[in-house]
N, CA, C and O of each residue as an XYZ file, in Angstrom:
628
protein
N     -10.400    -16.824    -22.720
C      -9.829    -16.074    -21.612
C      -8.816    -16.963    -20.873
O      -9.184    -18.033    -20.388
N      -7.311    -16.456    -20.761
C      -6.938    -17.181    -19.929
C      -6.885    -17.523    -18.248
O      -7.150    -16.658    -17.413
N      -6.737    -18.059    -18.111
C      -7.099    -19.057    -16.471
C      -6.392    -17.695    -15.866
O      -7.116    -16.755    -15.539
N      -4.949    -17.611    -15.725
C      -4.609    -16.614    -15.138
C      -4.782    -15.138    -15.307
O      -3.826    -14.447    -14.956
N      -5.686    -14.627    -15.717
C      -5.443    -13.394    -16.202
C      -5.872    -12.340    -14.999
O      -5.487    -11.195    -14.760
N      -7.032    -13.387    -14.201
C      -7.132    -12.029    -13.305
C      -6.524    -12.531    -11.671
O      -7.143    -12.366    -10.620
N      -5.199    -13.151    -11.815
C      -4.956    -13.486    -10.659
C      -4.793    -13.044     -9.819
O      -4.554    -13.823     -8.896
N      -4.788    -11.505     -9.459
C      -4.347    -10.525     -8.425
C      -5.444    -10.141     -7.896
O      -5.493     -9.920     -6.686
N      -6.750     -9.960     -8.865
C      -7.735     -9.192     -8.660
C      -8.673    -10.564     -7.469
O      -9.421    -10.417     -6.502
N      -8.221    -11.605     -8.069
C      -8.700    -12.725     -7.611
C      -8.300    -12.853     -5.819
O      -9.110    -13.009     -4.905
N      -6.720    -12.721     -5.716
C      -6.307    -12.829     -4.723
C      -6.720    -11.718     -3.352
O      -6.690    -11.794     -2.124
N      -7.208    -10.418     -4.643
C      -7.474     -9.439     -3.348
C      -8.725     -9.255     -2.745
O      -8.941     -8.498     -1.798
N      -9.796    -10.183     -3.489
C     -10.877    -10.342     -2.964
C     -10.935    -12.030     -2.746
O     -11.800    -12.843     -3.073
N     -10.237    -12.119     -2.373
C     -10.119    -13.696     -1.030
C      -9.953    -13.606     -0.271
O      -8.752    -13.600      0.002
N     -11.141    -13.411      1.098
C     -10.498    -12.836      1.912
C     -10.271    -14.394      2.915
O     -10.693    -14.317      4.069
N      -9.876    -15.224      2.650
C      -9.885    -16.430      3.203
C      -9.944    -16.122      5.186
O     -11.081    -16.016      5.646
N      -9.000    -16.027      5.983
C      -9.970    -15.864      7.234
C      -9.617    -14.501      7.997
O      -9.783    -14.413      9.213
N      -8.944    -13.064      6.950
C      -8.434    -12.203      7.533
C      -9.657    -11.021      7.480
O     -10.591    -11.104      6.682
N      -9.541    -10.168      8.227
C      -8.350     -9.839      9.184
C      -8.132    -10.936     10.090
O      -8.960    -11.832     10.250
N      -6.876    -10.865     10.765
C      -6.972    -11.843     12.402
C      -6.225    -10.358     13.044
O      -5.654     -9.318     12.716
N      -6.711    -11.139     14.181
C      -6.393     -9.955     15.637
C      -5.240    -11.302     16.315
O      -5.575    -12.475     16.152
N      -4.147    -11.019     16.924
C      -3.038    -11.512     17.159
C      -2.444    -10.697     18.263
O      -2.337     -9.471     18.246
N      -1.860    -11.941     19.758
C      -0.953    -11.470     20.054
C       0.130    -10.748     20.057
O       0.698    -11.711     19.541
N       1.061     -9.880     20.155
C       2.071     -9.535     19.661
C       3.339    -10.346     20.575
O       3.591    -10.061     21.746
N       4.008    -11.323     19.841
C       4.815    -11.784     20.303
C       5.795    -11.068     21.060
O       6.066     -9.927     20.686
N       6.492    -11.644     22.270
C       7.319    -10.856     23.039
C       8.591    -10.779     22.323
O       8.686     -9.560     22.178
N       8.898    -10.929     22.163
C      10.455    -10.428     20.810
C       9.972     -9.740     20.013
O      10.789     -9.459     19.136
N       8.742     -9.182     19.826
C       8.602     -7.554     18.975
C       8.178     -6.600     19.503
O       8.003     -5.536     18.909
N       7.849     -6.854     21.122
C       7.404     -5.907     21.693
C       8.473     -4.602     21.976
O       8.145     -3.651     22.685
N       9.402     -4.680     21.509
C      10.845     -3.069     21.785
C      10.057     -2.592     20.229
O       9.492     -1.500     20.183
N      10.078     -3.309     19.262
C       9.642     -2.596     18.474
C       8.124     -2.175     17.617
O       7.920     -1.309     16.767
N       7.217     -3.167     18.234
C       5.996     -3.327     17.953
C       4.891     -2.444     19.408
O       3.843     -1.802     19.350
N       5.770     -2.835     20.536
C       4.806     -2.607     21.738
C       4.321     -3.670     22.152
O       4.784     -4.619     21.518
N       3.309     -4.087     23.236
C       2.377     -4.712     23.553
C       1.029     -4.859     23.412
O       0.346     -3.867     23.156
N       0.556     -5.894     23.532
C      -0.946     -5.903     23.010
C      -1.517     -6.906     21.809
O      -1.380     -8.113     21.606
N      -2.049     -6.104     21.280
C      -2.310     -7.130     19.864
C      -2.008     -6.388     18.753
O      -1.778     -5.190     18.918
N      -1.952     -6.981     17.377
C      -1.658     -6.523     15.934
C      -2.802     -7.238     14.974
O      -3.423     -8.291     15.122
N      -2.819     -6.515     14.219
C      -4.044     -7.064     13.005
C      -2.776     -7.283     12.063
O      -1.641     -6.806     12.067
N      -3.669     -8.522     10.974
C      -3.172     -8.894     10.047
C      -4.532     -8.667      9.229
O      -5.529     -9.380      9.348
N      -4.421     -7.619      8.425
C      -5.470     -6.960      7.300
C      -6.520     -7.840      6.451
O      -6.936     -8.952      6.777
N      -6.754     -7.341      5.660
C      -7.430     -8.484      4.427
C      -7.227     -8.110      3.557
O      -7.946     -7.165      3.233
N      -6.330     -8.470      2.728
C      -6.368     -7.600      0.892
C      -7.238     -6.423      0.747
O      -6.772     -5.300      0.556
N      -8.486     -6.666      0.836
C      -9.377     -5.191      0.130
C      -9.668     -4.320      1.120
O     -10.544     -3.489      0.879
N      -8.989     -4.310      2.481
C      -8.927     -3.105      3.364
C      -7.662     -2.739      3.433
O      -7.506     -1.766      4.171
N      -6.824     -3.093      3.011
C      -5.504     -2.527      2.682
C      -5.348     -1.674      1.014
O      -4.597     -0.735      0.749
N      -6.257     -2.326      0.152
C      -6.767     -1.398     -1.694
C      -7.834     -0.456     -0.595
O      -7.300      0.564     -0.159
N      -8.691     -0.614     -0.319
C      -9.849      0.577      0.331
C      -9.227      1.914      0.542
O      -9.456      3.024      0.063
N      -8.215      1.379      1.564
C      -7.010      2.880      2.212
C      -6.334      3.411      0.867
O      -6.582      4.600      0.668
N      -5.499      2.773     -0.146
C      -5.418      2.986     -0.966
C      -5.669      3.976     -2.031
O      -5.037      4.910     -2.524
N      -7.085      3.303     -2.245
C      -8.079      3.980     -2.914
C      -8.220      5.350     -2.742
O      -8.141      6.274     -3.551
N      -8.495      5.318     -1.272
C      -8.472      7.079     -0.399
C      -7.624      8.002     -0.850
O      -7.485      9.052     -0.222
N      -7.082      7.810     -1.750
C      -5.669      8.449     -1.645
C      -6.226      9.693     -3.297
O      -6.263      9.284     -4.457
N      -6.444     10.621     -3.012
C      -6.696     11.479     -3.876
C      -5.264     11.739     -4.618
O      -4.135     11.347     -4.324
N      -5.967     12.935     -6.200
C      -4.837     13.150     -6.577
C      -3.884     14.431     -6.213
O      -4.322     15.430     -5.644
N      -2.426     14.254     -6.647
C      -1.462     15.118     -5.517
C      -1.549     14.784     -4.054
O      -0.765     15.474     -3.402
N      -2.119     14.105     -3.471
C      -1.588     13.478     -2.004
C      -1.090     11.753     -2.121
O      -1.261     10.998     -3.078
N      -0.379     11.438     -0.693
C       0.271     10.353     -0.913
C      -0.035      9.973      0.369
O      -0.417     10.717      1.271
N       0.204      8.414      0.434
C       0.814      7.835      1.867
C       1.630      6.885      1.694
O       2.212      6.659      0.634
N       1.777      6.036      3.068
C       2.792      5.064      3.249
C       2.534      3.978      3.598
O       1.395      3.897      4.059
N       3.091      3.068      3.589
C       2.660      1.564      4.427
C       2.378      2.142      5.518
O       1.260      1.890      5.969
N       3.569      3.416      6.573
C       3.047      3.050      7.976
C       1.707      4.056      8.290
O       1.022      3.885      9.299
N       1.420      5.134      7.289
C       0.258      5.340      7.415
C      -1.016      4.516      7.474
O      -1.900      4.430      8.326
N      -0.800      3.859      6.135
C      -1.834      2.704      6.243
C      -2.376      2.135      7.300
O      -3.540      2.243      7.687
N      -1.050      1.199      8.005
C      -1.005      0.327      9.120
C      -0.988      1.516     10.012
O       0.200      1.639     10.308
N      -1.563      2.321     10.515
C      -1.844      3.503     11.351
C      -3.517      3.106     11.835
O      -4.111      2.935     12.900
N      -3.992      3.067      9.762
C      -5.154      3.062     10.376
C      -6.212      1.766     10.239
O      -7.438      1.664     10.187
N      -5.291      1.002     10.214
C      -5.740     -0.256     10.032
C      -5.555     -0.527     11.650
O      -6.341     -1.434     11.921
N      -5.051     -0.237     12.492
C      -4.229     -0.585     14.224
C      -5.773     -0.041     14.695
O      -6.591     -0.672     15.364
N      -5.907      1.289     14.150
C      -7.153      1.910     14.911
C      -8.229      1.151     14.110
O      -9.219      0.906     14.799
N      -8.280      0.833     13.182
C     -10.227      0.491     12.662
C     -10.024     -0.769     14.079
O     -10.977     -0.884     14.850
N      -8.933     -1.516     14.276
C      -9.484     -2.852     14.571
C      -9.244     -2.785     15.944
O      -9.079     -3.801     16.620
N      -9.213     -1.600     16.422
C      -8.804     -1.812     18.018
C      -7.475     -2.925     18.564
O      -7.533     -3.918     19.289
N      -6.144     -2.175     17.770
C      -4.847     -2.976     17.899
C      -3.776     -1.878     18.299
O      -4.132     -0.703     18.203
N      -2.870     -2.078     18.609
C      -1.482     -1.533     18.615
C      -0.918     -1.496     17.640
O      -0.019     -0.662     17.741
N      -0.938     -2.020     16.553
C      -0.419     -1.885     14.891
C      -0.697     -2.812     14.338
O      -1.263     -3.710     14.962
N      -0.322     -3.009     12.518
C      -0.744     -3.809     11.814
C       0.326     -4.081     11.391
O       1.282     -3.309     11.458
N       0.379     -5.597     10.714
C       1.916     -6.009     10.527
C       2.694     -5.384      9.366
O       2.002     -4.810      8.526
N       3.531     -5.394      9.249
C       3.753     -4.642      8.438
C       4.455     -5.367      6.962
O       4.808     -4.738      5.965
N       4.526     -6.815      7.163
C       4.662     -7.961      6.579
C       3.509     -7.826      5.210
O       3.489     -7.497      4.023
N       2.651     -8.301      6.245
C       0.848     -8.604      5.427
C       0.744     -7.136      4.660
O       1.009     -7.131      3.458
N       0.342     -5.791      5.353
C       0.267     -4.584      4.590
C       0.790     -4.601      3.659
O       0.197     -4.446      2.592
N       2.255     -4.821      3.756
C       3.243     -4.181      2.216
C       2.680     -5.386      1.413
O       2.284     -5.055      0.296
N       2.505     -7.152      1.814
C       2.271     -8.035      0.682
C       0.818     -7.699      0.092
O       0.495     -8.177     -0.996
N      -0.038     -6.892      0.799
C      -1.568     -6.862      0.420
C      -1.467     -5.653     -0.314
O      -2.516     -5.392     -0.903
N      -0.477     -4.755     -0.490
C      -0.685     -3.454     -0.871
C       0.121     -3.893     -2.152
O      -0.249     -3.179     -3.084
N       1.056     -4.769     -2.546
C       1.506     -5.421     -3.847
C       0.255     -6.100     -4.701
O       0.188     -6.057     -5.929
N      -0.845     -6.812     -3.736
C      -1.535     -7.799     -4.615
C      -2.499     -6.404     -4.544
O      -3.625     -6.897     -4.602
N      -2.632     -5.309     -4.475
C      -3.762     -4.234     -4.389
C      -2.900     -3.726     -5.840
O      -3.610     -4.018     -6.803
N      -1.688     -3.107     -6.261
C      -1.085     -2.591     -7.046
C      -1.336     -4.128     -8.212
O      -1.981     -4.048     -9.257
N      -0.917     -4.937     -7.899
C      -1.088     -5.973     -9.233
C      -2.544     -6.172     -9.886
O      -2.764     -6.399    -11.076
N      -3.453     -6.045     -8.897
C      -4.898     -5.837     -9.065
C      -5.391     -4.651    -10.073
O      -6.264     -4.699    -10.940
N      -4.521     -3.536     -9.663
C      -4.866     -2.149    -10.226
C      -4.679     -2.499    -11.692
O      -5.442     -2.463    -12.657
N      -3.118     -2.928    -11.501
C      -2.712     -3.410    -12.940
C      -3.399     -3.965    -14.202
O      -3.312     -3.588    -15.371
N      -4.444     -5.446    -13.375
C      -4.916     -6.019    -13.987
C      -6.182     -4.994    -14.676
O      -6.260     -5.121    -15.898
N      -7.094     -4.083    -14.109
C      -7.739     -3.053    -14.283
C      -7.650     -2.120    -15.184
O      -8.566     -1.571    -15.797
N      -5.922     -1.860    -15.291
C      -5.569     -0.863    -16.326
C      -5.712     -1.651    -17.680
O      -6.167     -1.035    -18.644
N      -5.350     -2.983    -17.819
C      -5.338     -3.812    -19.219
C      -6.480     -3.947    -19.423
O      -6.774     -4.079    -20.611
N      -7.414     -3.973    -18.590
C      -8.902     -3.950    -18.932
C      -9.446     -2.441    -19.743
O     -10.448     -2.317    -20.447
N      -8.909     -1.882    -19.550
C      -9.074     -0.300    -20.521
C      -9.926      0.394    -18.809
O     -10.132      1.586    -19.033
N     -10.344      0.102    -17.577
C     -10.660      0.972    -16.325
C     -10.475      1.827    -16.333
O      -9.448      1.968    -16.997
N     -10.879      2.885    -15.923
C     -10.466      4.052    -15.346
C     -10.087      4.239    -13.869
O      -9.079      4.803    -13.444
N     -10.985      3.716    -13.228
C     -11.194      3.942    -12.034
C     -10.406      3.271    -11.294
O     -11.002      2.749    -10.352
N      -9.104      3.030    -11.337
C      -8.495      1.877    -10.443
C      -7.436      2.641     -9.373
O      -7.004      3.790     -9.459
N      -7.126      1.503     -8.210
C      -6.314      1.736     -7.572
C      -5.083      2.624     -7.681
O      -4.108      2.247     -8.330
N      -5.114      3.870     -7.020
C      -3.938      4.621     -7.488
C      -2.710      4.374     -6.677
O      -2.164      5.274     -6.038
N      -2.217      2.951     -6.716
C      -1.020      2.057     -5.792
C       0.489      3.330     -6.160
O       1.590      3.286     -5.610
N       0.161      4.063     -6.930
C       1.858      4.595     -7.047
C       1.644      5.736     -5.963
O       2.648      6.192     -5.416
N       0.376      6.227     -5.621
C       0.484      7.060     -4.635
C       0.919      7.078     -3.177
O       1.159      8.080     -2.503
N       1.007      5.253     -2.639
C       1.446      4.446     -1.889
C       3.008      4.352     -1.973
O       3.534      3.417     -2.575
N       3.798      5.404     -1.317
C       5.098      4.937     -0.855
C       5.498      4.134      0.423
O       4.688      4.009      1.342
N       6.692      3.616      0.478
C       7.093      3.078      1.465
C       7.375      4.115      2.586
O       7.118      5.314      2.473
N       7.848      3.619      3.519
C       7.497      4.835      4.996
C       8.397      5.767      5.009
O       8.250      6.827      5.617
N       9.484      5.434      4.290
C      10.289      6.957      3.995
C      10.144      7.802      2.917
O      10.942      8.676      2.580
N       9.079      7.508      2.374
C       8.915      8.165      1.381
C       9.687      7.639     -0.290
O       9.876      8.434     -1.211
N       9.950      6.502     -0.329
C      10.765      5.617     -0.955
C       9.628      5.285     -2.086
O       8.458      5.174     -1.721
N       9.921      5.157     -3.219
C       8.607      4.789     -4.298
C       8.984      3.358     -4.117
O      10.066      3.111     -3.584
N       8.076      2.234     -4.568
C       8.177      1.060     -4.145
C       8.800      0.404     -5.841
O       8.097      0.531     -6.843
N       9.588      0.021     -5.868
C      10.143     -0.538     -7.259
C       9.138     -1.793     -7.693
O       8.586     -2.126     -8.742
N       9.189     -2.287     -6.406
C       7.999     -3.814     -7.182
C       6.477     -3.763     -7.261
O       5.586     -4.600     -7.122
N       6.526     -2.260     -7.579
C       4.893     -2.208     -8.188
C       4.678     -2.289     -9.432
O       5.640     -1.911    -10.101
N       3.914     -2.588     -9.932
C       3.632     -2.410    -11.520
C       4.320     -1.372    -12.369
O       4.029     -0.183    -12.234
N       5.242     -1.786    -13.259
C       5.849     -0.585    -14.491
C       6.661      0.111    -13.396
O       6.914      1.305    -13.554
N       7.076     -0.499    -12.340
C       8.066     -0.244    -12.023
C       8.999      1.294    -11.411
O       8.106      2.124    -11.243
N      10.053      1.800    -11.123
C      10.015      3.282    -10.676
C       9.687      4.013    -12.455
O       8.921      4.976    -12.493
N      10.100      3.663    -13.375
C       9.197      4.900    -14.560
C       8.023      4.820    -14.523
O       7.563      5.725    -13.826
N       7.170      4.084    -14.991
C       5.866      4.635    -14.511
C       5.403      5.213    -13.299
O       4.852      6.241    -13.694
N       5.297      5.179    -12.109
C       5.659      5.664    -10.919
C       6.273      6.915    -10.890
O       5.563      7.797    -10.406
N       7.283      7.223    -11.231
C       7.698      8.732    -11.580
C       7.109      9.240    -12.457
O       6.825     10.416    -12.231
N       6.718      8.763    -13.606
C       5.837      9.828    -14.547
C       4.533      9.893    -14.030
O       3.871     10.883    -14.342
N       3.931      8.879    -13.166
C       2.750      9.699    -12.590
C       2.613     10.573    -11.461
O       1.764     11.424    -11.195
N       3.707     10.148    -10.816
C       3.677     11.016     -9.256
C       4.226     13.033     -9.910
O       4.046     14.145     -9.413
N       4.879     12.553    -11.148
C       5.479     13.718    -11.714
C       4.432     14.499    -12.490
O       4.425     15.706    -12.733
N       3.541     13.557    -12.834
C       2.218     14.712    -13.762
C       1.248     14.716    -12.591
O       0.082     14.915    -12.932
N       1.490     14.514    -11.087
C       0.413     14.812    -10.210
C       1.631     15.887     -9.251
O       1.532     16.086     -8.040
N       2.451     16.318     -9.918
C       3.099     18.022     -9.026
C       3.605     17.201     -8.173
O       3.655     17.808     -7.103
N       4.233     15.574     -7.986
C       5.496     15.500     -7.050
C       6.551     15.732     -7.242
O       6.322     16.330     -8.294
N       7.878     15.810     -7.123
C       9.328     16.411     -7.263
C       9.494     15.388     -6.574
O       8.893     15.238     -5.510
N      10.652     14.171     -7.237
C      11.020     12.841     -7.437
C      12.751     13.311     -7.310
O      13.355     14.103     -8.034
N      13.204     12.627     -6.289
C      14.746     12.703     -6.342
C      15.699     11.674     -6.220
O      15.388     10.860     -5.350
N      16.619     11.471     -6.726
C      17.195     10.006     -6.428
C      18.568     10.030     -5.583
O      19.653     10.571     -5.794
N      18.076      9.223     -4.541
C      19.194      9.079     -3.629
C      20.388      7.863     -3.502
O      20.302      6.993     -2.635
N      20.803      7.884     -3.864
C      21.935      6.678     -4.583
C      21.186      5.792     -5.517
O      21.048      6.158     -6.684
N      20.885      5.102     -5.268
C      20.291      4.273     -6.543
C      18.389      4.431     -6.173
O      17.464      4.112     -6.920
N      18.337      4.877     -5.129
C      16.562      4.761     -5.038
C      16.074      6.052     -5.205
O      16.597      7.102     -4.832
N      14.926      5.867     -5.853
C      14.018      7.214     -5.726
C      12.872      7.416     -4.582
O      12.336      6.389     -4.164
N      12.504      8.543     -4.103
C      12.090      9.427     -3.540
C      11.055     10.631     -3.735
O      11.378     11.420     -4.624
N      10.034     10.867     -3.150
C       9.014     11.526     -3.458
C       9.352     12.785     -2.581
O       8.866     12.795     -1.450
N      10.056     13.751     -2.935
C      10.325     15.342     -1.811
C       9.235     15.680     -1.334
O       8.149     15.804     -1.899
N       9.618     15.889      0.097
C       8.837     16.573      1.205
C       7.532     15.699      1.284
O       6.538     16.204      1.807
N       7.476     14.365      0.774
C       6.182     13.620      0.572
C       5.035     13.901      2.252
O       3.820     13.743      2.375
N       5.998     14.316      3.205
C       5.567     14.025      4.407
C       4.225     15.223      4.899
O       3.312     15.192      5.724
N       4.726     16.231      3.871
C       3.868     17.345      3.369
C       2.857     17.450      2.898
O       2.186     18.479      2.970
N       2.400     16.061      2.110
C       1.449     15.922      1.136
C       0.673     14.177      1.708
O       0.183     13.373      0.915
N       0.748     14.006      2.960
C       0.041     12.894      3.264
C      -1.382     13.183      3.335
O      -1.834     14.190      3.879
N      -1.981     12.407      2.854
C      -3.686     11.963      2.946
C      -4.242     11.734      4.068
O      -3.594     11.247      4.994
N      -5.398     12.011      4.165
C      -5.693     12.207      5.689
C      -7.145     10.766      5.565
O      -8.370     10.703      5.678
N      -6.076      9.916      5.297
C      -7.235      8.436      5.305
C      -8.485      8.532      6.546
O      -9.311      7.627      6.662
């Protein structure tokens, strides 16, 4: 077996000392608010994920919606989310080569406009052929793709 093979799966159950609960620095407060912000832990950022049935979707800022409320914050960063929701999708990955079934459904996870995320696993084709055999309508807006009316079909984490 090689050393690296399950490095994602590895990374998302480390939870070395997160969540942390954090000030919100005053230079993000126009766009963050005041108060405090959580910085997640890998496998509560895959958990939300997970939630995500088939034909519904969400977003990072859904996510970090309800990651602000589990931890009694004003929001979650949105830094950590999108990097924990990559090592949650690379994780899935590692799952699928394992022959799994049951893994992380990370393509159901768009970005907050509804944007499919290119640096997930297999990339926007895989990603479109699954969001497309789960009844989404995929459109491309100059060079990026897009999940229509995704805002319609959010998960109620």
């Amino acid at each position: 077996m090689k050393k690296d093979r399950y490095k994602f799966k590895k990374k998302l159950y480390d939870k070395k000392d997160f969540p942390k609960i954090k000030i919100i620095p005053k230079k993000l407060n126009k766009s963050w608010g005041k108060g405090k912000f959580v910085m997640p832990s890998p496998l509560e950022v895959n958990t939300l994920m997970k939630k995500v049935p088939k034909g519904k979707l969400t977003t990072i800022n859904e996510i970090r919606k309800k990651l602000a409320k589990k931890h009694k914050t004003i929001t979650a960063c949105p830094i950590v989310t999108g990097i924990f929701s990559w090592i949650a999708a690379n994780a899935a990955k590692e799952d699928i080569q394992d022959g799994k079934k049951n893994i992380t459904p990370y393509w159901r996870t768009l970005k907050s406009d509804g944007k499919i995320n290119e640096k997930y696993p297999g990339g926007i084709p895989f990603q479109k052929k699954k969001l497309v055999n789960e009844n989404h309508k995929i459109v491309l807006k100059g060079k990026k793709y897009f999940v229509e009316n995704f805002e319609n079909k959010l998960a109620k984490l």
